[in-house]
Structure formats: structure tokens, C-alpha cells
NUDREN-113953 format. One record per residue (C-alpha): residue in one letter; y, x, z. Coordinates in steps of 0.001 Angstrom, whole numbers, plus 500000, padded with zeros to 6 digits. Last residue first. Layout:
N
DOTI  type       y       x       z
DOTI     A       Y       X       Z
...
//
This chain:
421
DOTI  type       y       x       z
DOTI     X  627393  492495  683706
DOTI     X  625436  495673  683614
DOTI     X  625215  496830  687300
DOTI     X  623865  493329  688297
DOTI     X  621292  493747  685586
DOTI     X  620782  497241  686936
DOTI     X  620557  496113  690565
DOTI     X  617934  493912  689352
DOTI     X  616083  495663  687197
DOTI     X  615292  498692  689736
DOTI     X  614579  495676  692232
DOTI     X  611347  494815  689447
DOTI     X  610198  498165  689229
DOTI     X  610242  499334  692262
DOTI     X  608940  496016  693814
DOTI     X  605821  495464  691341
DOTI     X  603348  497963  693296
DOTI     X  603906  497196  696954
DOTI     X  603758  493504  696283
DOTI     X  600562  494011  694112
DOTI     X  598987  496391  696561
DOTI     X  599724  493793  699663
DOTI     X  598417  491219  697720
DOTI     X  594918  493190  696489
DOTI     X  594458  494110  700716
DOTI     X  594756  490274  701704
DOTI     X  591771  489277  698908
DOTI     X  589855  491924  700142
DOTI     X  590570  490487  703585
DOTI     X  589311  487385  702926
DOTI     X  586327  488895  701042
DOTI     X  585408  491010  704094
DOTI     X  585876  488109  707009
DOTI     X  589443  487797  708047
DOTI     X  589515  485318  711266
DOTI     X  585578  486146  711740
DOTI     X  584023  482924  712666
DOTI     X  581533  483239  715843
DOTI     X  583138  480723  718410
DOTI     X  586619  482115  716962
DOTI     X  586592  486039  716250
DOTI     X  589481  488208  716211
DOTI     X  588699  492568  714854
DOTI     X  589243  492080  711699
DOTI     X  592718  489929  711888
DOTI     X  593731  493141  713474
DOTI     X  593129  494962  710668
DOTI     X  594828  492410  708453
DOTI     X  598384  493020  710380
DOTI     X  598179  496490  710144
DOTI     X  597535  496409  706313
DOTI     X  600794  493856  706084
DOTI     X  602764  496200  707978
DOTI     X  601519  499044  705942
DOTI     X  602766  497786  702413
DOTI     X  604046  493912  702450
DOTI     X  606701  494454  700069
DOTI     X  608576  491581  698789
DOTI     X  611994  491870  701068
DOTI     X  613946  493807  698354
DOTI     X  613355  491197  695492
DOTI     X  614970  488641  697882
DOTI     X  617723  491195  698594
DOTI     X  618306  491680  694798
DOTI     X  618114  488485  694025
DOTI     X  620728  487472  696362
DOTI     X  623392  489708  694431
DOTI     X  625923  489109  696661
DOTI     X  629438  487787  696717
DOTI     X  628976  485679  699446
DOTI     X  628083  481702  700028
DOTI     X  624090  482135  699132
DOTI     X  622674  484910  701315
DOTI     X  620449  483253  703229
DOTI     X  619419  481280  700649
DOTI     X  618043  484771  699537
DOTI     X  615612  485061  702012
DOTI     X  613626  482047  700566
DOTI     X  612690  484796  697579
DOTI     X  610025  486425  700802
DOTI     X  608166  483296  700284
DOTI     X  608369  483769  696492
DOTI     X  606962  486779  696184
DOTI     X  603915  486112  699358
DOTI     X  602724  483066  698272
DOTI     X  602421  484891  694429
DOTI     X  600373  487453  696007
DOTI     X  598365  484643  698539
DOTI     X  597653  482591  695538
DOTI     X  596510  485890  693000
DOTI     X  593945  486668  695875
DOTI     X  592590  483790  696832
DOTI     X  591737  483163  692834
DOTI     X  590698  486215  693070
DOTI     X  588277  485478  696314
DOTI     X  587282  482096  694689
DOTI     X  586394  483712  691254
DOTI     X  584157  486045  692995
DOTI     X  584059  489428  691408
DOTI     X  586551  490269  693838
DOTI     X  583914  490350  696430
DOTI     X  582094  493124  694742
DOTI     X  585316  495395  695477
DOTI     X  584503  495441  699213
DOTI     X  587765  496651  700693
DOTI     X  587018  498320  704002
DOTI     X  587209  501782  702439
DOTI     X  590919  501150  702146
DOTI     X  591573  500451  705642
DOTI     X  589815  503583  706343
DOTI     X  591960  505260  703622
DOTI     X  595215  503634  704985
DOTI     X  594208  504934  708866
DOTI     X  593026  508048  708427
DOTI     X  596514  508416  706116
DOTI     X  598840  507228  709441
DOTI     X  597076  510194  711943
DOTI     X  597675  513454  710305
DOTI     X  601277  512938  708731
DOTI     X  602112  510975  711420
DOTI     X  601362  514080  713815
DOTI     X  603532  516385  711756
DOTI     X  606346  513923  711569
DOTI     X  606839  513005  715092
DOTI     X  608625  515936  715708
DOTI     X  611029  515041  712838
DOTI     X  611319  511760  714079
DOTI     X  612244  513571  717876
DOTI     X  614932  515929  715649
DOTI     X  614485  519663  715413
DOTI     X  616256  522393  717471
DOTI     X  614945  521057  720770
DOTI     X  616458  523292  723314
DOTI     X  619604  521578  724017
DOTI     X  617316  518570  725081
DOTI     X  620326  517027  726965
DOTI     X  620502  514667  724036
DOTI     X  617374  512756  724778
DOTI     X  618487  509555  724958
DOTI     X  621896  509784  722861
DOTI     X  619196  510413  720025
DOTI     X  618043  507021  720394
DOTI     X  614380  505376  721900
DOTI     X  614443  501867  722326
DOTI     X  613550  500984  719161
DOTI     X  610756  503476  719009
DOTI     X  609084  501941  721700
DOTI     X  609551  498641  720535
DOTI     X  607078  499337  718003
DOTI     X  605087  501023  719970
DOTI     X  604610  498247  722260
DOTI     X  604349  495436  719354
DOTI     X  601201  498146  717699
DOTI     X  599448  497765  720937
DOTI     X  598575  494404  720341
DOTI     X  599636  491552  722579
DOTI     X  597568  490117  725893
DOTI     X  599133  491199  728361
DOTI     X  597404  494731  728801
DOTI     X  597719  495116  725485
DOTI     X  601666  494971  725341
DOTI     X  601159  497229  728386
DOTI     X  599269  499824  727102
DOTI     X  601798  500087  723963
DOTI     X  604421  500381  726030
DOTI     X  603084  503483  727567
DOTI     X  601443  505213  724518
DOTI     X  605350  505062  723131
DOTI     X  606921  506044  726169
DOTI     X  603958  509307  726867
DOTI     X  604289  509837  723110
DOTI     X  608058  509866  724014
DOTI     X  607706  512653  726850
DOTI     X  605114  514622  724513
DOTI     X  607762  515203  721911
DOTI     X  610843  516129  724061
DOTI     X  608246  518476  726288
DOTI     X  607201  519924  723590
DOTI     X  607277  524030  724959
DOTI     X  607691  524971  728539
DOTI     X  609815  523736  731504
DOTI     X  610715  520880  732682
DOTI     X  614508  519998  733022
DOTI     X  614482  518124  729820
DOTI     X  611990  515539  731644
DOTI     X  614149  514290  734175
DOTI     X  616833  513203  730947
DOTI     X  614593  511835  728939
DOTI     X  613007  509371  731775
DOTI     X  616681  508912  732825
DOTI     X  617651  507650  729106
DOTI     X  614898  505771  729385
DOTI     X  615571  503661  731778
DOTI     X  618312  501504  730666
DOTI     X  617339  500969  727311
DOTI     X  613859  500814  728181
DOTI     X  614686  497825  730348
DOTI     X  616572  495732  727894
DOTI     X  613780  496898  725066
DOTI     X  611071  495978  727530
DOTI     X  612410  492532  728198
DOTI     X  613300  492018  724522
DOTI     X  610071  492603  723590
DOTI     X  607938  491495  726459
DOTI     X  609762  488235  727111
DOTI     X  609760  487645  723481
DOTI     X  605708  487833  723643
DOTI     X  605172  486330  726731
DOTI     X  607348  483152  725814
DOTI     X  605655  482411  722073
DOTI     X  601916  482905  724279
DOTI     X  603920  480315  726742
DOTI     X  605302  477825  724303
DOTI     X  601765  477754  722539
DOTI     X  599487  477042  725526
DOTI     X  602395  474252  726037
DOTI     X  602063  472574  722856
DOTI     X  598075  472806  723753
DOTI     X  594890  474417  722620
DOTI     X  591825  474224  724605
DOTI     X  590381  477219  726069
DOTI     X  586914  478071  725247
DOTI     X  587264  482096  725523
DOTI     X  587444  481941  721530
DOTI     X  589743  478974  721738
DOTI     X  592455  481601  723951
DOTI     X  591798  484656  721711
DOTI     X  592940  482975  718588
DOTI     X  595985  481517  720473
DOTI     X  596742  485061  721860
DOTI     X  596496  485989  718182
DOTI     X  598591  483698  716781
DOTI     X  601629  484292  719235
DOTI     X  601380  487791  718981
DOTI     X  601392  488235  715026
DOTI     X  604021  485461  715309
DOTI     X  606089  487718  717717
DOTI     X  605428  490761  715421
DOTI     X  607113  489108  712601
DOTI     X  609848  488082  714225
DOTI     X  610506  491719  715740
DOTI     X  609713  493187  712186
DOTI     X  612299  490619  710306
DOTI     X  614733  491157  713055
DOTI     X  615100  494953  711681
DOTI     X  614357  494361  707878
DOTI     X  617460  492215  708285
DOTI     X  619611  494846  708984
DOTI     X  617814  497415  705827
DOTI     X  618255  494167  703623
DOTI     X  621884  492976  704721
DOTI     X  623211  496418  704271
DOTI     X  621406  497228  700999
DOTI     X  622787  494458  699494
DOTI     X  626045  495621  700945
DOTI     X  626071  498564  699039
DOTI     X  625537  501935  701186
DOTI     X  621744  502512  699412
DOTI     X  622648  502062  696155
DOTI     X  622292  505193  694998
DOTI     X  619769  504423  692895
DOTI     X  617039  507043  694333
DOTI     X  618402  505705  697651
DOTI     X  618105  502096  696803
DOTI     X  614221  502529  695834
DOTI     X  613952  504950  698717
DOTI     X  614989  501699  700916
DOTI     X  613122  499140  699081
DOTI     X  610154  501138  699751
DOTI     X  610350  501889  703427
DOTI     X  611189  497949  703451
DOTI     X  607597  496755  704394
DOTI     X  607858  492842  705612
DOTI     X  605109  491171  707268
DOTI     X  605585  487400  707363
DOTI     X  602521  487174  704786
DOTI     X  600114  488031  708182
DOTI     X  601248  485566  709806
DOTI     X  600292  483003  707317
DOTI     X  596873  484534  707104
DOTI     X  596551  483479  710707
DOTI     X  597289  480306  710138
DOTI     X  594656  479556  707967
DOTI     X  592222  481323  709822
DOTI     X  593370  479453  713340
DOTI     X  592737  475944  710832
DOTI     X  589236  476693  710664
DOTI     X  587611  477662  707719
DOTI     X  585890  475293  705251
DOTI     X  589270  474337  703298
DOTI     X  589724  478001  702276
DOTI     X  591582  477560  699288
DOTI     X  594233  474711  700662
DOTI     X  594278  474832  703840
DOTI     X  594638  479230  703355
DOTI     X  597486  478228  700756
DOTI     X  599250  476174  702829
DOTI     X  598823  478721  706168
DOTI     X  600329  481397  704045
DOTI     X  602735  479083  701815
DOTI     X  603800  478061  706138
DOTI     X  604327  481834  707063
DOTI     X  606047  482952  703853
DOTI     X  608899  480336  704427
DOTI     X  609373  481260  708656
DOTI     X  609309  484743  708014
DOTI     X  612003  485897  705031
DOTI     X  614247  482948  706222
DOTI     X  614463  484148  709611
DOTI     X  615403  487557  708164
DOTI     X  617784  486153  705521
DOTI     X  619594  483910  708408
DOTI     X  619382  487331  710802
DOTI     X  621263  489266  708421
DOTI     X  623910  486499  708012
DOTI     X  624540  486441  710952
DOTI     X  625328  489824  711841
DOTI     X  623086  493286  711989
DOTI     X  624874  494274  714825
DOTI     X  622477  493650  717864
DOTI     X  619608  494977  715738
DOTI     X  621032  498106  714994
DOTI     X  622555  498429  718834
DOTI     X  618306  497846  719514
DOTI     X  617594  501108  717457
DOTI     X  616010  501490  713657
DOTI     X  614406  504268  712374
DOTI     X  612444  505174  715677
DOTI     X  610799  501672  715625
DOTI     X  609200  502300  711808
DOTI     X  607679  505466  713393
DOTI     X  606573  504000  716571
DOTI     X  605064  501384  714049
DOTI     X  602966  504149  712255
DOTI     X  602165  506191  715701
DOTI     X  600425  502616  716794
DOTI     X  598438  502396  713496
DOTI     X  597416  506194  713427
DOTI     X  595951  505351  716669
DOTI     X  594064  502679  715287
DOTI     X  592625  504586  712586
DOTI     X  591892  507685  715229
DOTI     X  589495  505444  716754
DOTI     X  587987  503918  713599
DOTI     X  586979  507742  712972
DOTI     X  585291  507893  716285
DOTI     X  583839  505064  716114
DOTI     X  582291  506248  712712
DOTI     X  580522  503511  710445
DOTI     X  583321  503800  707697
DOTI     X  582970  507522  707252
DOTI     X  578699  507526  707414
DOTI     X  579081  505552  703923
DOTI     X  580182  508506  702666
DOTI     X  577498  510072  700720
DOTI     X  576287  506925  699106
DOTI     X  576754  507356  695549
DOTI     X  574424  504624  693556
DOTI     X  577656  503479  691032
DOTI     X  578169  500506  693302
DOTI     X  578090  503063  696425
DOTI     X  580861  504518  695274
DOTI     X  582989  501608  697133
DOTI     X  584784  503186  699678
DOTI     X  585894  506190  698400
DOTI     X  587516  504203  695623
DOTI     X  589209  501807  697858
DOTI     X  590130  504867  700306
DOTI     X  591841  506229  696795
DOTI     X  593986  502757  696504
DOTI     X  594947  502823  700279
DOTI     X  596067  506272  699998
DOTI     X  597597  505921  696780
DOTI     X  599579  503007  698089
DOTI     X  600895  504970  700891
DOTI     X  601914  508126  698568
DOTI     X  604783  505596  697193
DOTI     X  604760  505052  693554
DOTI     X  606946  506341  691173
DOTI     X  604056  507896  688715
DOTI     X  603539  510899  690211
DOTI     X  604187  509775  693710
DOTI     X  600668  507559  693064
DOTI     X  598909  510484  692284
DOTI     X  600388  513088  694986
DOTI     X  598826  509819  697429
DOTI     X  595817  510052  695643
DOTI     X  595008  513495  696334
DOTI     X  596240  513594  699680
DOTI     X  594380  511006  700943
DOTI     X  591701  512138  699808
DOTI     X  591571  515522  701032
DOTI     X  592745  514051  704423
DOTI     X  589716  511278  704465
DOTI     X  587215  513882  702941
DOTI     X  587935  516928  706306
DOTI     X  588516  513477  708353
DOTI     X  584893  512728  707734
DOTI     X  583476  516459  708279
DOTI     X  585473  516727  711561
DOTI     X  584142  513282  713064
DOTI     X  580492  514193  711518
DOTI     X  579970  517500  712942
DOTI     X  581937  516703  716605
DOTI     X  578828  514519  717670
DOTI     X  576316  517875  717567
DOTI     X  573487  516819  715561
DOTI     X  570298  514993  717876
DOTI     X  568927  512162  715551
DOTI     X  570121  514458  712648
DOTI     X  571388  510960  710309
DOTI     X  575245  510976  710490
DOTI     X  575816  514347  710423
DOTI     X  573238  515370  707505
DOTI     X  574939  512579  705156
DOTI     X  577290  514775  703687
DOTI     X  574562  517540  703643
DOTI     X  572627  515737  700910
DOTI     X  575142  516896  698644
DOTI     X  575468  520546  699355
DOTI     X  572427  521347  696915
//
């Protein structure tokens, strides 16, 4: 039988280290695909099938199948995860520039201010509250991670509507943009801080101010500077000669950035991120030869990368611990935390003519951003305490499904009630 062989890699004591690597992204792909044409079959986005199949995968092992256990365990695997990760917010960069951010207006930056500040105190409330025996860095770290804000979905929601030139639509897709930079800034902040008591250093209004410094001085002092020099980066590099040059001169940006947000301290995801920011077509226009837009280029590697890293994250979910009435209970709190933080948005819009429920429907999902955001709170520790131990992080996982499920739905209502009157 070929069953036992799905475990072969992982156990031969001397197997050939490519085997399992190739035979775990051979079910991770497979997977991913399946589920994702699922969830597009019934209006979902592919993401959420990925996460929901890697779930599955994941947890066979209640029903006595353990063939994939080996998945989870792989460096190698985890690896290309956290690659996938940093190509994922390079992504999200690219679709946005800094001139989008610079124009969004006021009241764009109001709603996104609105959207991060509100969610990230009911996060921190609600972690005080339910998780009384952690300490308070756990609590505030699942506030940061309820600042995260997905709006790939609002935005084929409003395409599919044609709504995506209203002004709802406008102050959404514009505040999306200072939403992300916020929210990576808190990410930053909270994790520096995590990483500071875990090396024994005592925590201090001015510890803060600086960790809150680095990380704005690193975005908007590499997106000041990368606006300036990359356009002679691009432009050096069109004269070399050969194939891919366009898409291996921005992977050499992005992986760049990203090297140096780590290097001081921030995750790698806030220097891909800006990466993609920086990076414009007026850039690399003198790459005549380049039929096919950078995104586009992009594209094929995303495609390969990003779903390793939604199954993986899916995997992690240990559906035993939802059989806990705490962790559900956890669960439902930080779900309904995260709908009505992201509803403060629309005070921002209060004084126009706009449908504010719309935009504070449109800022619910948490999608990848949110998954990013509890993979790193994996990996920080605090004199032994996991920030997001596996039921915590279960419990993360189930709101970032729920917001990413009931958005459609509910902003498809809302621009149809608007639509009605």
C-alpha cells in the first residue's frame, strides 16, 4: 500500500532531505487548491479555503490518520511559510503606493485611526478579561493583532457590485492604506516590547517611545528613501542583460527591506510591506522589454509561496482546544471584539453623505493580515510564556474565519439597503 510511504521521508534515519520537502508541498499545493476552488464555489475567497482545508489536514489525527504529521514538523516547510508571508505583504504593498497614502485625505486617515486604536484596546480588554492568568504583554498582544485589517475582500465584494468607484469605496480602499502602516507599527511596537522583558529589560514610557520611534522612522524613512532611490536602482538594472531582470531586481528590494526591518528589531513582513509601497510603475518604466506588469510577475511566485503558508497556518489549529468552553468562549469574544472595533471606523465618517455602515462593514476582515500577525505571536516568548500558545491561537484563527466569512454577505446588504431607499 502507498500509505505508509507518506511517512517514509520523515522516519528513514538516512532518506535523502529533498524527499520529504517535495512530498509535503506536493499535499500542501493539492490542498490548497482543492479547498480554495471550494470556497470560490460558494462566494468565498480561495484564502479561506486554504486555511479551512490546512485545518482539516491538520487535524486527521483525531480520526487515527497520521500520515501528515511529518508536514507541520518540517523546517524546511516552515521556511517557505515565512517566505510566503513576506511575498504576501510585498503583494498588498505593490497595490497601493506612498502618493496613495499621501492623498487619501482626512477623513480617510480619521476612519483608519479609528479602525486601529478601538479594536486594539477590546483586544487587550478582552485578553484582561478571559485570560486573567497571562501576562499583560499577551493581552496586548492580541490587541494588535485585532488592528489587522484585510480589504482584498471588501474590494472584490465592491467590484462584483460595481461599487467599487463610489465614495464608500474611496474612503475604504484609502484608509485600508494607513490602516496597514498603523497596524504594522503596533505589531512592531509590541513585539520589540515582548522581546525587550524576555532579554530581562525593564519596561519604561521611554522603552516604549523609542520601539514606537524605530518603527515610524523605518517606515517612513525607508519609503522617503526608496522613493528616491529606487527609481535609479530600476533604472541601472534595465540595462542588464538577459531574462527577469525587472522581477529579480524587486525581490532583491523587497528581500532587502525586509533584512533590515529584522535587523532592527521589526519583522520582515513591515520591510516588504513597504517595499511594495515604494515600488510604482514610473520606477521601472525603462523596462521596454518587460511585456507583463511587476504584480503580474509576482503572481506566479505568490501563487506558490502564499498557500504553503495558509495551510501551514491552518494545520496549526488544534481543533481539540475548541472543545474547551474557555477557548470558545475566547473565541466568540475576540470575533465580536473584532466587528464592532472595526464599526468605530464609521465615526469617522459621520458629517458626509455616506453610508458609514458600509465602510464599517468593509473594514471587518482580518483574513491574511490577521494570520500573519498570529504567526508571529508563535514564535515570542516572555520568561517561558508563549504570547499565543495553541488554544490562544485557535481561538485567533476561528475570528479571523468568521470575519472573513460574514463580510460578503453582510456589505452585499448594505450597499443594497442603501441602494433600495
Amino acid at each position: 500500500m502507498f500509505l505508509p510511504l507518506l511517512q517514509a521521508p520523515a522516519a528513514a534515519p538516512h532518506a535523502d532531505t529533498l524527499a520529504p520537502v517535495v512530498l509535503a508541498l506536493a499535499v500542501i499545493l493539492a490542498a490548497a487548491k482543492l479547498g480554495g476552488d471550494a470556497a470560490e464555489r460558494i462566494g468565498q475567497p480561495a484564502v479561506l479555503g486554504e486555511l479551512v482545508v490546512g485545518v482539516l489536514v491538520g487535524n486527521l489525527s483525531l480520526v487515527g490518520i497520521d500520515w501528515f504529521q511529518f508536514i507541520a514538523a518540517n523546517s524546511t516547510i516552515e521556511v517557505l511559510a515565512q517566505l510566503g508571508a513576506v511575498i504576501l505583504l510585498f503583494e498588498v504593498g505593490l497595490e497601493s503606493t506612498v502618493r496613495d497614502m499621501l492623498q487619501v485625505g482626512a477623513r480617510s486617515l480619521m476612519v483608519a485611526v479609528l479602525g486601529v486604536v478601538t479594536p486594539w484596546a477590546l483586544g487587550w480588554w478582552i485578553g484582561a478579561l478571559l485570560l486573567p492568568e497571562h501576562s499583560v504583554y499577551v493581552h496586548a498582544f492580541l490587541g494588535a493583532v485585532l488592528t489587522a485589517t484585510s480589504v482584498g475582500i471588501t474590494a472584490r465584494v465592491l467590484k462584483d457590485l460595481g461599487r467599487s468607484q463610489s465614495p464608500e469605496a474611496r474612503i475604504i480602499l484609502g484608509a485600508a492604506v494607513i490602516d496597514d502602516v498603523l497596524g504594522l507599527v503596533v505589531l512592531a511596537a509590541v513585539a520589540a516590547v515582548i522581546a525587550a522583558a524576555d532579554s530581562g529589560a525593564a519596561l519604561s514610557y521611554g522603552a516604549l517611545a523609542l520601539v514606537l520611534g524605530k518603527a515610524l522612522l523605518f517606515l517612513f524613512g525607508a519609503l522617503s528613501l526608496g522613493v528616491v532611490l529606487s527609481p535609479r536602482l530600476f533604472s541601472f538594472a534595465s540595462r542588464l542583460r538577459g531574462s527577469g531582470v525587472l522581477l529579480a531586481t524587486a525581490l532583491v528590494f523587497c528581500f532587502t527591506l525586509a533584512w533590515l526591518a529584522s535587523a532592527i528589531g521589526l519583522a520582515p513582513i513591515v520591510g516588504a510591506y513597504a517595499a511594495g509601497l515604494i515600488l510604482e510603475d514610473l520606477h521601472y518604466r525603462d523596462f521596454a522589454k518587460e511585456e507583463r506588469q511587476l504584480e503580474d510577475l509576482v503572481r506566479p511566485i505568490s501563487s506558490f509561496l502564499v498557500p504553503v503558508f495558509f495551510v501551514l497556518m491552518g494545520m496549526r489549529v488544534d481543533l481539540t482546544t475548541l472543545m474547551r468552553p474557555e477557548i470558545l468562549g475566547l473565541a466568540m469574544a475576540l470575533t465580536v471584539a473584532a466587528v464592532l472595533g472595526k464599526q468605530a471606523c464609521a465615526l469617522g465618517a459621520l458629517g458626509a453623505r455616506l453610508d458609514w455602515l458600509s465602510i464599517g462593514i468593509g473594514m471587518i476582515p482580518r483574513g491574511e493580515v490577521g494570520l500573519i500577525f498570529a504567526n508571529i505571536g508563535l514564535t515570542l516568548v516572555v520568561r517561558g510564556e508563549r504570547i499565543i500558545d495553541a488554544a490562544t491561537y485557535s481561538a485567533v484563527v476561528i475570528m479571523v474565519m468568521v470575519t472573513t466569512l460574514i463580510t460578503p454577505p453582510a456589505l452585499k446588504w448594505s450597499l443594497n439597503r442603501q441602494r433600495s431607499r
